[in-house]
C-alpha positions in Angstrom: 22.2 -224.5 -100.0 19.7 -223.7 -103.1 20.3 -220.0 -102.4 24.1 -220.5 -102.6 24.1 -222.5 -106.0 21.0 -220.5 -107.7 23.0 -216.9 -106.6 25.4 -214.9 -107.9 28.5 -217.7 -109.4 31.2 -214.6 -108.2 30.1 -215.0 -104.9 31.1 -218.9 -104.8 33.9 -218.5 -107.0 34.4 -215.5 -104.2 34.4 -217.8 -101.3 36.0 -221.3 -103.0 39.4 -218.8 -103.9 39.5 -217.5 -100.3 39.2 -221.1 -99.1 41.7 -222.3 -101.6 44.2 -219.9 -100.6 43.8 -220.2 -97.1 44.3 -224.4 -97.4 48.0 -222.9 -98.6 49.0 -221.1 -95.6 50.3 -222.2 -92.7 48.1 -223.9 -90.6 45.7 -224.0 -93.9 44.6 -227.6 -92.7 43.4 -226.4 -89.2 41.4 -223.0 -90.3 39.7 -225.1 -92.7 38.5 -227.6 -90.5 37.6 -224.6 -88.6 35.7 -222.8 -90.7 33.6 -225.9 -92.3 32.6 -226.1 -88.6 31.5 -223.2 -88.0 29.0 -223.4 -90.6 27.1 -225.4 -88.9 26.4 -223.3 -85.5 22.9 -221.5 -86.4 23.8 -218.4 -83.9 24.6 -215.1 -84.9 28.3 -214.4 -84.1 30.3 -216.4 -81.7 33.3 -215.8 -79.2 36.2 -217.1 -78.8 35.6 -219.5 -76.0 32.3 -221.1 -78.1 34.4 -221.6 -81.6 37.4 -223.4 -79.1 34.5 -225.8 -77.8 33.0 -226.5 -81.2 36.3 -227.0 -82.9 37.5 -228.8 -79.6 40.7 -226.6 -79.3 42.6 -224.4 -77.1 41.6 -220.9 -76.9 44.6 -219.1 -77.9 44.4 -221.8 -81.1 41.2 -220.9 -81.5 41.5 -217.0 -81.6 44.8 -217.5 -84.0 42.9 -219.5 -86.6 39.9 -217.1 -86.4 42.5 -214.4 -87.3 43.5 -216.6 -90.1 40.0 -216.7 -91.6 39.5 -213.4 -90.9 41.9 -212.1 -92.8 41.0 -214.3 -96.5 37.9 -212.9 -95.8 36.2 -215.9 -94.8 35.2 -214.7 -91.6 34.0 -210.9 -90.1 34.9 -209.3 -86.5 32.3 -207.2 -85.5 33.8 -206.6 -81.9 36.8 -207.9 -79.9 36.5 -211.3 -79.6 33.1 -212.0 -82.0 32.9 -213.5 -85.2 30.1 -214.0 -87.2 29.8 -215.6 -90.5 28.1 -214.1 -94.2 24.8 -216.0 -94.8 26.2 -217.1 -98.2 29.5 -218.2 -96.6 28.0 -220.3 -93.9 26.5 -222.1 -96.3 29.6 -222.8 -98.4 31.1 -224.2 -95.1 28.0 -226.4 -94.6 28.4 -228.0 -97.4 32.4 -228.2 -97.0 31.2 -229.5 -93.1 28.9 -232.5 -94.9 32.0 -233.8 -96.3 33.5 -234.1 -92.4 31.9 -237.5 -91.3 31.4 -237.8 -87.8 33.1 -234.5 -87.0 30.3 -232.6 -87.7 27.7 -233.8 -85.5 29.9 -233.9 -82.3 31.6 -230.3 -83.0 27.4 -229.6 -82.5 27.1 -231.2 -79.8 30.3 -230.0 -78.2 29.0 -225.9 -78.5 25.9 -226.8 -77.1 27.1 -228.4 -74.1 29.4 -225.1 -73.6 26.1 -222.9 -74.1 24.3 -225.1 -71.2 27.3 -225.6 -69.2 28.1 -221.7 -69.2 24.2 -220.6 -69.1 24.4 -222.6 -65.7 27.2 -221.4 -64.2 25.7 -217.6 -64.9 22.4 -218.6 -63.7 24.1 -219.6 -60.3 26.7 -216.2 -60.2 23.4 -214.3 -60.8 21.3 -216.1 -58.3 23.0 -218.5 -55.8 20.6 -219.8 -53.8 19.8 -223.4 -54.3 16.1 -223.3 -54.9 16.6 -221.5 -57.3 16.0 -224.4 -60.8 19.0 -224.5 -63.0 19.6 -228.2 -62.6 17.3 -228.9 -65.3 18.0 -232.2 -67.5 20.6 -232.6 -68.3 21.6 -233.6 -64.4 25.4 -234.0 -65.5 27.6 -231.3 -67.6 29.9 -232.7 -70.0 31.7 -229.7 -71.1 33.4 -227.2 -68.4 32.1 -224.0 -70.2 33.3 -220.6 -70.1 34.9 -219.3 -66.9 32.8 -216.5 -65.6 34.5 -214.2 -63.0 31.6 -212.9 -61.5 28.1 -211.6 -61.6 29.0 -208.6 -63.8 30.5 -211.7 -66.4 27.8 -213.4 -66.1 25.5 -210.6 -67.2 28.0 -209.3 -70.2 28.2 -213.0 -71.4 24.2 -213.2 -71.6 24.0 -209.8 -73.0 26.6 -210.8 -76.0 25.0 -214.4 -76.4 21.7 -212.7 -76.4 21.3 -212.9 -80.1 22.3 -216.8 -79.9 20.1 -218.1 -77.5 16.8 -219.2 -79.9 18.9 -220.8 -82.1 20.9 -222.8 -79.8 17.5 -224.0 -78.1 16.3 -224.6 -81.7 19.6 -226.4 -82.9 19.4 -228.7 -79.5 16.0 -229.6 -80.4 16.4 -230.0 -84.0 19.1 -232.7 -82.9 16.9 -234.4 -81.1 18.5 -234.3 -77.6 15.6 -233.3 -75.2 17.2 -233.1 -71.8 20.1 -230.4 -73.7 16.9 -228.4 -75.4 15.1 -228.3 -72.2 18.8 -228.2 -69.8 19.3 -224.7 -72.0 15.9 -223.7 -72.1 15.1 -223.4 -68.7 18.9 -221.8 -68.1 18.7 -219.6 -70.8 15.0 -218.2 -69.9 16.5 -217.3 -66.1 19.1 -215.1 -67.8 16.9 -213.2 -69.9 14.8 -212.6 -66.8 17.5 -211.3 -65.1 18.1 -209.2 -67.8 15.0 -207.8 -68.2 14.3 -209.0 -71.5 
């Protein structure tokens, strides 16, 4: 947050108008919410399905207030679907997020459980037979995850959450829940074999 308050005063001023403004429009109250929360995800860029489980909403909700932000600026759309976040501006929503009580900490804790609970169910479209390890701690999936129609889903959903995958790992561990660091560990590193990588 040092970097945010030692740099350039426009850029705050920048991000506090855009925030201000979008607290006026309707459904102002929601994409706020929204966007504190998403500065606390450490990934680059997220889809539509993650930002529904860490804000705890319906998809179509979701993508309509990720519109919203995208349009004050707030937010950036690099591809259908994926939004990712300005350094500087994901640290203006952190501190906005540290005013959220417990909110915060459980919108964490709900993305993560989608990463592990998806990661799983691509591990298994990829490789379906049972010896092969995905059941890793945790044992019990508390989030339904991201539908996957197939194996050619399951390989375009590691490929885009490619980017993501250290810092969700990193972000599970720095929260101190070992069975989700090592549940998306050991999921995560059977997709990237699979893909080579």
């Amino acid at each position: 947050m040092n970097e945010l308050r030692a740099g350039d005063r426009a850029i705050r001023a920048t991000f506090t108008t855009s925030y201000q403004q979008l607290r006026t429009e309707r459904h102002g109250a929601a994409a706020t919410r929204l966007f504190d929360l998403l500065g606390l995800f450490d990934g680059a860029d997220l889809g539509t399905d993650t930002v529904a489980a860490l804000a705890d909403l319906p998809a179509e909700r979701a993508w309509q207030l990720l519109e919203l932000l995208a349009d004050v600026r707030l937010l950036q759309t690099h591809e259908p679907g994926r939004y990712r976040m300005h350094h500087l501006a994901r640290l203006f929503a952190r501190e906005r997020a540290a005013t959220r009580g417990p909110d915060a900490p459980q919108a964490v804790r709900r993305v993560l459980r989608h990463f592990l609970a998806t990661a799983r169910r691509a591990v298994r479209l990829l490789n379906p037979h049972p010896e092969w390890p995905v059941a890793v701690n945790p044992m019990a999936a508390v989030h339904a995850g991201s539908q996957l129609a197939g194996p050619q889903a399951a390989r375009e959903w590691a490929d885009a959450e490619a980017p993501n995958l250290v810092a969700v790992v990193r972000q599970a561990a720095e929260i101190g829940d070992d069975d989700l660091t090592i549940g998306l560990a050991s999921s995560f590193s059977h997709l990237m074999l699979d893909r080579g990588r």
